[in-house]
C-alpha positions, 0 to 999 in steps of 0.5 A: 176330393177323391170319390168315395168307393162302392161296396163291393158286394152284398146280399140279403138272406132270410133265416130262422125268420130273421132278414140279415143283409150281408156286405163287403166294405171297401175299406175294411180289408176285405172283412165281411159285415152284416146288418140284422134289426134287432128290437126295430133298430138296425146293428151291424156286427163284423163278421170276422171273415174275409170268406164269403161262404163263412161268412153268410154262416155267420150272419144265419148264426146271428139270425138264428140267435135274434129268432131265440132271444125274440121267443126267450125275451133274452136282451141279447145286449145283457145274455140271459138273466136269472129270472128266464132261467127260474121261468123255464125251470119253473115251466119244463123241469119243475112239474116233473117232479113230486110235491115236495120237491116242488116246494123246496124249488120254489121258496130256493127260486124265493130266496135266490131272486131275492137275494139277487134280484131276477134282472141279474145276468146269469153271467154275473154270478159269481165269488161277489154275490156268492158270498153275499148270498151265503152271510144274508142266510146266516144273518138270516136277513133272507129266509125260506118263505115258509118259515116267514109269518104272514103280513099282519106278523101271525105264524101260519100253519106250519111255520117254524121259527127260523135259525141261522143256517149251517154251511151243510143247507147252504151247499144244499142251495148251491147244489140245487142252483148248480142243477137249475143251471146244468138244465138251462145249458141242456134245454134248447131253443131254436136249435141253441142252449138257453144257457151256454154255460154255466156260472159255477164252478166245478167240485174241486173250484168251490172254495174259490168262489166262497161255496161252503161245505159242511166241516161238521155234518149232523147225523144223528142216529136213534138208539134201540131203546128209543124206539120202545119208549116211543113206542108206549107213546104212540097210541095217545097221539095217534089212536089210528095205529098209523104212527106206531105202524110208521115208526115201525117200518122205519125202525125194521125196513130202514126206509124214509119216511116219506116212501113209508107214508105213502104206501098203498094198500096194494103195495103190501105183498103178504102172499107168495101168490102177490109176491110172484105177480109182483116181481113178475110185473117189476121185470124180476125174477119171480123165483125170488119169492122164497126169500120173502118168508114173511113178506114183500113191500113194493116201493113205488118209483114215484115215492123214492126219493131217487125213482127207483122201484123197488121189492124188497122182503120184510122182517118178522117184525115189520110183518107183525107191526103191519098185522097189528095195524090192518087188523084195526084198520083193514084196507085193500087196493089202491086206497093210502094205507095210511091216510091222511087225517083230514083227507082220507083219499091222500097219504099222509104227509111226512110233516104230519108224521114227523109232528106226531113222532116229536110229540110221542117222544116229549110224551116218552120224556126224551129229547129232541134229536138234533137235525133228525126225526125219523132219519136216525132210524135209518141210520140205525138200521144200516149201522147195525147191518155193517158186517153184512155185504154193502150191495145187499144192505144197499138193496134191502134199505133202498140205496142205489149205490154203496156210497151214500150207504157207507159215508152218509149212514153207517157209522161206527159204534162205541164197540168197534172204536175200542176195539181199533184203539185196543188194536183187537 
């Protein structure tokens, strides 16, 4: 019986904290291996080389992999699951963002890990479970948790009955998943991704995967007419005066709700003495104070929906609404100006705003805008304002750039439509 032949070399190394012992096998024609523990139990992994310098590269490689997947809780046998990914999301990203978007965060991690479960190897998603995600939400077999009533089947406050979903929310979802992903491939440990790719696929390969899209957006845009009736309502909802001055800066800024809401009094700019400081503080050129004859408002970076500071000058009759409303309700400094009801040290919330304007309308006899309460306002605004310059209704409305501004909020109207039928 011929005798069996030694190892030609090996030798130990440390990396990461990790020991690996790296060997030549005599059988193995010249190809390197490695021993490493892995959760106690000794594996050895070929390195694929016959180079001894690539080699122990590799092995530190692997060293530094089993140091990350002790401190992430990765298996390194399955990859990295989807509920490692919501924990670092939830633990890094999400307070980093506002309020709002925190709980729309969370009941989206609700559904997708109902949905599939937070075991699943993030490497897994894919057409299957896609599309089995997309016909529970349409059967609403899974809904979002704060349209869910409680456990003894009575409505909390603030639930709403819920309906089937359009593919618009759906793509919604995605989008928001497809951003939670591209973090967990940028956010590092040990020196290496959490994530090394992500699963979803780019613009132009969602259909393949059974991604929906919204064929038939909602956009509904409110009428001139509408504002005034709702506005001979407002005051029996809200005797403060805070929904009517809301509504009207929603009508003659073209703002959103939620950065109308949160103002504060010190953002109101109604001198040219305040408009200089302010632009000065912003890093603007001060000498933009003669175009703001009736005034400035400073949006503040924090309550933009994208962060970004703006000054921009009001109209005669936003100054007029925001008169009226001080007069009854004077405020100064850093105080809300319109405060919440039942916590006067916080801005109302743009739920409670969007409550009071539904039922100002019922009181006004009108119906029920679909998929829209103060957004159509907005529409509005930015429709009337197509003959002008899109990089100068764009800065006035609070858009960052045009597109948005052009596809999602101008629309055409009944004048210009019969004029390109009548080509005149």
């Amino acid at each position: 019986m011929p005798k069996r032949k030694k190892m030609h070399w090996s030798e130990n190394l440390e990396e990461a904290g990790v020991r690996i012992r790296i060997y030549e096998r005599p059988t193995s024609s010249s190809v390197w291996y490695c021993i490493v523990t892995e959760e106690g139990r000794k594996v050895r992994k070929s390195l694929q080389t016959g180079d001894r310098t690539l080699a122990k590269d590799r092995a530190k490689a692997i060293a530094r992999e089993v140091a990350r997947a002790h401190l992430t809780g990765e298996d390194l046998r399955r990859g990295i699951t989807l509920g490692q990914v919501f924990t670092a999301y939830r633990r890094y990203h999400l307070p980093t963002l506002t309020e709002t978007r925190q709980r729309e965060a969370e009941a989206r991690i609700a559904m997708f890990t109902e949905a599939w479960g937070s075991d699943l190897n993030v490497a897994d998603v894919g057409a299957a479970r896609v599309k089995s995600y997309c016909r529970k939400r349409r059967l609403m077999e899974i809904v979002a948790p704060g349209l869910r009533p409680d456990a003894e089947g009575k409505r909390r406050r603030g639930y709403r009955k819920p309906e089937p979903v359009r593919d618009g929310g759906l793509d919604a979802e995605f989008r928001w998943l497809n951003s939670v992903f591209n973090f967990a491939c940028d956010f590092a440990v040990e020196g290496r991704s959490l994530l090394s790719k992500n699963p979803l696929p780019t613009p132009a390969r969602r259909r393949a995967i059974g991604w929906p899209t919204e064929k038939n957006p909602r956009r509904p845009i409110a009428s001139h007419q509408r504002f005034t009736r709702t506005m001979e309502h407002v005051g029996a909802v809200d005797a403060h005066g805070r929904l009517g001055c809301i509504l009207a800066l929603a009508r003659w800024t073209g703002r959103r709700e939620s950065a109308i809401c949160a103002i504060r009094a010190s953002d109101l700019l109604l001198s040219e003495e305040r408009i200089g400081v302010a632009l000065a503080e912003a890093g603007m050129d001060e000498r933009l104070v003669q175009y703001m004859p009736h005034g400035a408002i400073r949006w503040a970076a924090e309550s933009d929906k994208q962060g970004f500071l703006f000054v921009s000058p009001i109209n005669g009759d936003a100054r007029r609404a925001l008169g009226a409303y001080l007069r009854q309700n004077p405020r100064m400094g850093g105080v809300p100006l319109f405060p919440a009801p039942r916590d006067p040290s916080r801005s109302i919330g743009r739920d409670t705003a969007a409550t009071w304007l539904v039922r100002a309308e019922r009181l006004a006899k009108l119906p029920k805008l679909k998929a829209g309460v103060f957004h159509p306002y907005r529409r509005l605004w930015a429709t009337e304002r197509k003959h002008l310059p899109d990089v100068d209704v764009a800065a006035a409305g609070g858009w960052k750039d045009t597109q948005a501004l052009r596809l999602s909020y101008q629309q055409a109207n009944p004048e210009g439509v019969l004029m390109a039928v009548n080509g005149s």
